[in-house]
C-alpha positions in Angstrom: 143.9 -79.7 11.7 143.2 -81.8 8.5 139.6 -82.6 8.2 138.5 -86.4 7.4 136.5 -86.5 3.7 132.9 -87.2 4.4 132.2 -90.9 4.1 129.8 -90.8 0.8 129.0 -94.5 1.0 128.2 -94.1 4.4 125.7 -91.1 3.5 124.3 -92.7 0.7 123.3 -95.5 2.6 121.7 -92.9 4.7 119.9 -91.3 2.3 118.7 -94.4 0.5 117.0 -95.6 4.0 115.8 -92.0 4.3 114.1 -92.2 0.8 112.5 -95.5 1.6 111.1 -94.4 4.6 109.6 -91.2 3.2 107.9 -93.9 0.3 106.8 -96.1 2.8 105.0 -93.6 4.7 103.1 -92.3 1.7 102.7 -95.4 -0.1 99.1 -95.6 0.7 98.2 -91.8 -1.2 100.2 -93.6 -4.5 97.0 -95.1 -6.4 95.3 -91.5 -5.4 98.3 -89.6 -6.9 98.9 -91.7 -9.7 95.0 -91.0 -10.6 95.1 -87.3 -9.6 98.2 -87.0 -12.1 96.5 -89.5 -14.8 93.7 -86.8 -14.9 96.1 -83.5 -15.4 98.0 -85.5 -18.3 95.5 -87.9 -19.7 98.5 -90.6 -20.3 99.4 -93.3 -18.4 103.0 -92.9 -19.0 103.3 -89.1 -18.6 100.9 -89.6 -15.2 103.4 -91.7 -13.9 106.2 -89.5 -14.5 104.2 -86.4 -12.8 103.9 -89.0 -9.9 107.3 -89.7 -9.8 108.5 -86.2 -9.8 105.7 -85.1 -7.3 107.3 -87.7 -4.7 111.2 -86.4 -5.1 110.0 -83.0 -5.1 107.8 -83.7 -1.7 110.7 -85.2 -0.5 112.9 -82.8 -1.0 110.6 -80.0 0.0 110.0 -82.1 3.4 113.2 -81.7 4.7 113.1 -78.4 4.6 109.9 -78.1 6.8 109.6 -78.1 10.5 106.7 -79.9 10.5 104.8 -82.8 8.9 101.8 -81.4 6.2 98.8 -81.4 8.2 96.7 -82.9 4.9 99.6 -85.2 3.0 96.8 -86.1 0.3 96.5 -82.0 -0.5 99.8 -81.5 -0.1 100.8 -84.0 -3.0 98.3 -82.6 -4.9 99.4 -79.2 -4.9 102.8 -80.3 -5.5 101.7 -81.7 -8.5 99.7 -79.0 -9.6 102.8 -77.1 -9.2 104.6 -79.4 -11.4 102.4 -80.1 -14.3 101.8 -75.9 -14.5 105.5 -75.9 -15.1 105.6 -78.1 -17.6 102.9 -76.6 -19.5 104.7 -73.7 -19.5 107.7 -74.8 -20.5 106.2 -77.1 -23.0 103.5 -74.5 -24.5 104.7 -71.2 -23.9 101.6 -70.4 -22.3 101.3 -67.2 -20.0 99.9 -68.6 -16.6 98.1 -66.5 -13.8 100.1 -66.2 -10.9 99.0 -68.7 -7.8 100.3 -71.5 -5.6 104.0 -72.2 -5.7 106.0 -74.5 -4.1 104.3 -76.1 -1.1 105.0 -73.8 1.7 106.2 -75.0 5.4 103.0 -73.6 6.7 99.9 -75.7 7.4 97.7 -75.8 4.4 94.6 -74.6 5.1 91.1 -74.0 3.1 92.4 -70.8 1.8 95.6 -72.3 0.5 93.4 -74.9 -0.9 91.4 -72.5 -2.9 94.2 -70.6 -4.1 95.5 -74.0 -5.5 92.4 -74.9 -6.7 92.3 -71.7 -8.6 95.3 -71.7 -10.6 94.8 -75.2 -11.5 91.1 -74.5 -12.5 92.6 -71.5 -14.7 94.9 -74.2 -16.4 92.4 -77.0 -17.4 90.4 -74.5 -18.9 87.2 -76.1 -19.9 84.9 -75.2 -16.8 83.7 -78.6 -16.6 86.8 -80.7 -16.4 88.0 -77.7 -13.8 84.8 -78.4 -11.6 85.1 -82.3 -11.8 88.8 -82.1 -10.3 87.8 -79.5 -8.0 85.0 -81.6 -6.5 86.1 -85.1 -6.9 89.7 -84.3 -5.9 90.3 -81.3 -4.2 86.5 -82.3 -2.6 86.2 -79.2 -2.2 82.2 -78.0 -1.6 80.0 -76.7 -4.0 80.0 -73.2 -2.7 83.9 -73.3 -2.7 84.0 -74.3 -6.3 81.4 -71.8 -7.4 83.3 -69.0 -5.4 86.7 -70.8 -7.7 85.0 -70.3 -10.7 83.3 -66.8 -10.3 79.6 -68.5 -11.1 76.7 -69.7 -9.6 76.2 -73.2 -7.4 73.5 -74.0 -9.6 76.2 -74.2 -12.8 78.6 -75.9 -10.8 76.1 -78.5 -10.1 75.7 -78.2 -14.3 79.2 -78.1 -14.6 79.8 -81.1 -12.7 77.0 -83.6 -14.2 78.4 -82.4 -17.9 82.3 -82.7 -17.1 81.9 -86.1 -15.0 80.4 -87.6 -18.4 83.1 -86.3 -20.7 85.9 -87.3 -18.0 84.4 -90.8 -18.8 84.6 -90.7 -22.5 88.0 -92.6 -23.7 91.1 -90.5 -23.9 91.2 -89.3 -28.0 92.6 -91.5 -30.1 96.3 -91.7 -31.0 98.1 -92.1 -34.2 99.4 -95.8 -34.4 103.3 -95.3 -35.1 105.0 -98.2 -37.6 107.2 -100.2 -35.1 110.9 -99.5 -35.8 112.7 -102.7 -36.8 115.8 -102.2 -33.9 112.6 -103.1 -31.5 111.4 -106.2 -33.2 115.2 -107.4 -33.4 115.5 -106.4 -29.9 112.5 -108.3 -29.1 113.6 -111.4 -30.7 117.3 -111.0 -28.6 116.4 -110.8 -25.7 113.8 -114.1 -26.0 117.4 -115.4 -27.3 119.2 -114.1 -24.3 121.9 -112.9 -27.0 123.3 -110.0 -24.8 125.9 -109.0 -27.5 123.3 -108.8 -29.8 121.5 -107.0 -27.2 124.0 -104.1 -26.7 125.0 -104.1 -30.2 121.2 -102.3 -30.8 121.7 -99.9 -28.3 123.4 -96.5 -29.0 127.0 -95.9 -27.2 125.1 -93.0 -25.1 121.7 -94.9 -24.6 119.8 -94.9 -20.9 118.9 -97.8 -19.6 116.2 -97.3 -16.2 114.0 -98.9 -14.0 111.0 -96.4 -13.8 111.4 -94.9 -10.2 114.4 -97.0 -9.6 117.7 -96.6 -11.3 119.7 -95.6 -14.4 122.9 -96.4 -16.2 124.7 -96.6 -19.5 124.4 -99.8 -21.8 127.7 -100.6 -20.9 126.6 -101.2 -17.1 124.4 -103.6 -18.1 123.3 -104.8 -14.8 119.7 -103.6 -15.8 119.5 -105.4 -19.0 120.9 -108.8 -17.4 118.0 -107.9 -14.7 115.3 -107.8 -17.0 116.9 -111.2 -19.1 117.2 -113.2 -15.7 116.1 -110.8 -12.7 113.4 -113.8 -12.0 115.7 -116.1 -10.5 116.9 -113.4 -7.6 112.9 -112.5 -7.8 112.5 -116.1 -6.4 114.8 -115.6 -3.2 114.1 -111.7 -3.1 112.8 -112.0 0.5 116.3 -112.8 1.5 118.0 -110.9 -1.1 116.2 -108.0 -0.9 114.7 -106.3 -4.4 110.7 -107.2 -3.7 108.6 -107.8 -0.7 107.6 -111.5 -0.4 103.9 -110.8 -0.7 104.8 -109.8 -4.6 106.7 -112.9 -5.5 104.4 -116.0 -4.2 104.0 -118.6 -7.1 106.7 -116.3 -9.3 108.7 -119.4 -11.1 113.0 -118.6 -11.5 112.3 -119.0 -15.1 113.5 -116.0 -17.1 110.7 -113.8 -18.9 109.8 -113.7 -22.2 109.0 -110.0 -24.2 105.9 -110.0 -26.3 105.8 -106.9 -28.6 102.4 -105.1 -28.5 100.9 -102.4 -29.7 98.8 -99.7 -27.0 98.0 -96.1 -27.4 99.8 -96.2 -30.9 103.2 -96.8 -29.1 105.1 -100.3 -29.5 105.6 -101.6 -26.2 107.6 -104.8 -25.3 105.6 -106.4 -22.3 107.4 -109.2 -19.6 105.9 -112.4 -19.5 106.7 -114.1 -16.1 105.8 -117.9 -15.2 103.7 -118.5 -12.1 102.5 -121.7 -10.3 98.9 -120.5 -12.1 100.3 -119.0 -15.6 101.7 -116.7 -17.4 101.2 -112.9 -16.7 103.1 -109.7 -17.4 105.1 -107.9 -14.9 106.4 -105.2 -16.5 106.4 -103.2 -19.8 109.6 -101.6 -21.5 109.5 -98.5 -23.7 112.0 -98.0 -26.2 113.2 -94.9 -28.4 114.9 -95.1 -31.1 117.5 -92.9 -32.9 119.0 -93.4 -36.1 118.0 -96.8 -36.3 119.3 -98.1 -32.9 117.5 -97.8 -29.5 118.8 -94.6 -27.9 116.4 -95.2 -24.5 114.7 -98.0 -22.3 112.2 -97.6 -20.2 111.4 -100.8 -17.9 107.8 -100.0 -15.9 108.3 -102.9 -13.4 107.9 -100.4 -9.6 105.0 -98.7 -11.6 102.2 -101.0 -10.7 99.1 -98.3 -11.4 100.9 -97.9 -14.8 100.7 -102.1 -15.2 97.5 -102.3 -13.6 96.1 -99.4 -16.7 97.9 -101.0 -19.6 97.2 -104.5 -19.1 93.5 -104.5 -18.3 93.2 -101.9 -20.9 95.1 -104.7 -23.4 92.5 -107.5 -21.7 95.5 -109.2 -20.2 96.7 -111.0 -16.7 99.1 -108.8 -15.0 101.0 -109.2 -11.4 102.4 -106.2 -10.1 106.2 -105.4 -7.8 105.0 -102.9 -5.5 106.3 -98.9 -5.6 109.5 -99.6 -4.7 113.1 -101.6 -4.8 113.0 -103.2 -1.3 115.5 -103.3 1.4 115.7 -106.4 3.5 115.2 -105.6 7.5 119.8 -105.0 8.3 
């Protein structure tokens, strides 16, 4: 007897609502995580993409346990740890110690903790930092972290009152790169709302995503006529879906303008948006560049941490979108 082909719109709906849910629920760990990551990576852009990868890996790891995590704060953590340890080893060639893999379906308890908390301390390497994260995120106690660290409670307490202050110093500085001139003319496009000209600077192959949202080719340009005139569904997006209504009051359904800026040595295009009060960015959109045409672009506008970092580092008035695209209640 034939069998009837799976409906994929139907379960991609499914898993769409599924992966909203799952956000939903943890959307009150996200300033922790995004912090927790911001302190493994020590950039705001490459903490946000630990963040992002620590909630599809959760996600996917969830499904395949047969019970909720007991601690959902640890849990993230150590999925991040995970994460980040991978990275480095892919990245550095570094030999790691052997310790916590991925998050397991049993509960996590303080020994699990530990064992985290151990091959994350033999990754940071400096014993301070390793003590600081230990304590202030892990909270784990001093005894614990001393028993971590094979020393004394006396030079944890040392530890901790050293690291703390150089946690506080400023991230080292970065080189400040010569802005390419495909981002200046694709600055000055898009306050032209010239989409030819627009797509004419992008590669054939280029990406164009949402942070945390979506991606496509240049030649879907659904994104790009988003970012030139996305405020004027942002006005109505309580009915249309796309923001919650408690993001949008005052927003105007004037389109945005880019102001090209310089932060952390990087060129970055930042979206003005009109409000009944002002102007204030929005969002901020990365751009890389191969062989003189932009061959990626990143648009931060679900990545409100990352906004909130950026703008009051630049001394300027922000509004942020939430985590998340937003479905309207069916």
């Amino acid at each position: 007897m034939p069998v009837d082909p799976p409906d994929l719109e139907a379960l991609s709906g499914d898993a769409q609502r599924t992966w909203h849910g799952f956000l939903l629920v943890y959307e009150p760990l996200r300033p922790q995580l995004y912090r927790y990551c911001r302190y493994l990576t020590r950039s705001p852009w490459d903490a946000e993409d630990l963040a992002q990868d620590t909630l599809a890996r959760a996600f996917a790891t969830l499904s395949r346990m047969g019970h909720a995590p007991p601690n959902p704060r640890s849990w993230l953590f150590r999925v991040a740890s995970n994460l980040w340890i991978d990275r480095l080893r892919q990245e550095r060639g570094a030999v790691f110690q052997e310790g916590v893999r991925e998050p397991s379906a049993s509960p996590l308890d303080p020994q699990a903790t530990r064992e985290a908390a151990t091959t994350l301390v033999a990754q940071l390497g400096p014993q301070e930092r390793a003590a600081v994260v230990l304590k202030d995120v892990f909270e784990l106690s001093l005894e614990e972290i001393a028993e971590a660290l094979s020393t004394t409670v006396g030079a944890v307490k040392t530890a901790l009152h050293r690291g703390r202050g150089k946690l506080e110093q400023p991230d080292p500085d970065i080189p400040r790169r010569a802005v390419p001139e495909v981002v200046t003319a694709f600055c000055e496009a898009f306050n032209a709302r010239d989409i030819p000209r627009i797509t004419a600077l992008l590669l054939d192959h280029a990406s164009v995503e949402v942070v945390s949202a979506t991606v496509e080719g240049p030649r879907e340009a659904k994104i790009l006529r988003g970012m030139l005139f996305g405020s004027k569904r942002m006005a109505r997006a309580a009915e249309l879906g796309g923001m919650e209504a408690r993001f949008i009051a005052g927003v105007h359904p004037t389109p945005p303008r880019l102001e090209l800026v310089t932060c952390r040595g990087e060129p970055l295009l930042l979206s003005w948006y009109q409000h009944d009060d002002g102007e204030a960015v929005r969002a901020i959109t990365r751009l890389d560049v191969s062989d003189g045409r932009i061959s990626r672009l990143r648009n931060y506008f679900f990545t409100p941490d990352c906004i909130e970092e950026v703008c009051r580092e630049l001394g300027l008035p922000f509004r942020t979108n939430g985590y998340r695209w937003w479905l309207p209640p069916r």
